[in-house]
N, C-alpha and C positions, 0 to 999 in steps of 0.2 A: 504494500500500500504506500501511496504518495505519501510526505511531508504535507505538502497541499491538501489532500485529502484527506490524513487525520488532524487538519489544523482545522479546515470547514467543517468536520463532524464533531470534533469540540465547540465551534463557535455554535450550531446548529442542532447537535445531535445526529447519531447514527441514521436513525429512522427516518427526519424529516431529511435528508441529504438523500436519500433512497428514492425519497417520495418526490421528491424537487426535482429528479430523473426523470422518471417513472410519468409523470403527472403535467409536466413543461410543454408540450404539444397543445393539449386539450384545453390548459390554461389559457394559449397565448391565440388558440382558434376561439374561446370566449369572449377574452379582451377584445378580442378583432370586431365578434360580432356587434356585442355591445355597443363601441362607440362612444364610450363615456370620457371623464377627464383622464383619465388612466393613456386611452389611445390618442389625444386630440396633443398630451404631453411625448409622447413617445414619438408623433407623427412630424412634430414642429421640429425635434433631433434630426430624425431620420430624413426629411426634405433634404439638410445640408446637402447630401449625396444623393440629389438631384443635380446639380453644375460642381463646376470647377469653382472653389471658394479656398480662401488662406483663412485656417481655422488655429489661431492661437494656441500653443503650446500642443502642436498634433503634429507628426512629422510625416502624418501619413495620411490619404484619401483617397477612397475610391468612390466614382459614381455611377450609378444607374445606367444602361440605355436609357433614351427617353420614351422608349415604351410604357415602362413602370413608374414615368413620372407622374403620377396623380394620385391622390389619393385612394380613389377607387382601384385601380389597376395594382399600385402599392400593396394595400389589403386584401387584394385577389393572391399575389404572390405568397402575402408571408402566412395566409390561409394554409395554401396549396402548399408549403414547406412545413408547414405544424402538422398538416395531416399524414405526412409524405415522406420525413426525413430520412434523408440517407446514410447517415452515422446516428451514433448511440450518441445522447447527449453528454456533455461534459462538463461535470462540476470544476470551477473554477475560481477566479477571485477575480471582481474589475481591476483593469488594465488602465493605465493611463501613459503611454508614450514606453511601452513596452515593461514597464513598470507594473510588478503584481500591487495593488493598492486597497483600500476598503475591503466591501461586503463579500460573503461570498457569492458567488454569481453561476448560470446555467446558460452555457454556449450549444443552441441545435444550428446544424447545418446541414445544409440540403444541395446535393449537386444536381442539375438541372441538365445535362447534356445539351444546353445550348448556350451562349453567351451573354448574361444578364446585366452585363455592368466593365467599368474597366478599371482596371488596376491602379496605382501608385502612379507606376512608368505612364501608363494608356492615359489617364483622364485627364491631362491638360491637350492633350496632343489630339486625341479622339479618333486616331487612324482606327483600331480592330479590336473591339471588343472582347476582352480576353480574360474573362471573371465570370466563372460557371457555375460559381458556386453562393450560395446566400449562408450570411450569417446571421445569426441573432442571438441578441443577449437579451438574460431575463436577471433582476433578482434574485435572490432568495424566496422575496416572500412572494413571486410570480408578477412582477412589474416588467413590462416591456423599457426596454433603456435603448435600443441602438437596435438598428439591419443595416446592413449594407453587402456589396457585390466583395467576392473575393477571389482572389489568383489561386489559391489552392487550399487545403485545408492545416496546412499548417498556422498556428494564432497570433505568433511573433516569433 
């Protein structure tokens, strides 16, 4: 077992750390439907990674196609990823500039076999869409915090 992982089940406990796996989909397809301040806070984050923006103290960005830029279209994806995901979720800690920081936190990802968004390198340049992959983080206590497009599934 991780350091990481018996440091989040101390902060949490065994059980809910289990359950915060287990249960992270079905949460973040509720949040979705709902629409309440929960998604409307998570959505104003997530736009960033609609265009090319210089985001203070971030060394890193990826943005969308502009497919997925709206709202609606947005919440069709991270829908279709909470039903869908392609890896086993991952209990984690927020990241800040690669830096393990705060709460513990719940990363699903979902590989999409087509190009959703563009990497670091891609998103000022916007030549090829090369980020097939979605990430999202939640909480602990099943709060949407961030999606965005990613180059592969490594985290940092």
């Amino acid at each position: 077992m991780s350091d990481l992982r018996q440091w989040i089940e101390k902060q949490i406990g065994k059980s809910f750390t289990a359950l915060m796996e287990e249960k992270s989909g079905s949460r973040l397809v509720g949040l979705i439907q709902r629409r309440g301040p929960e998604w409307r806070k998570a959505f104003e984050h997530i736009r960033l990674h609609f265009g090319p923006v210089t985001v203070p103290d971030k060394d890193q960005h990826t943005i969308f196609v502009r497919k997925y830029c709206t709202e609606e279209a947005l919440a069709a994806l991270l829908a279709d990823a909470a039903a869908h995901l392609s890896h086993r979720p991952i209990v984690a800690r927020e990241i800040h500039n690669k830096i393990k920081v705060g709460d513990p936190s719940i990363v699903l990802q979902r590989w999409f076999g087509r190009m959703i968004g563009y990497s670091n390198e891609q998103a000022y340049r916007k030549d090829v869409p090369d980020a097939p992959y979605l990430r999202i983080i939640m909480t602990y206590r099943g709060e949407l915090t961030s999606a965005y497009p990613a180059k592969s599934l490594q985290l940092f």
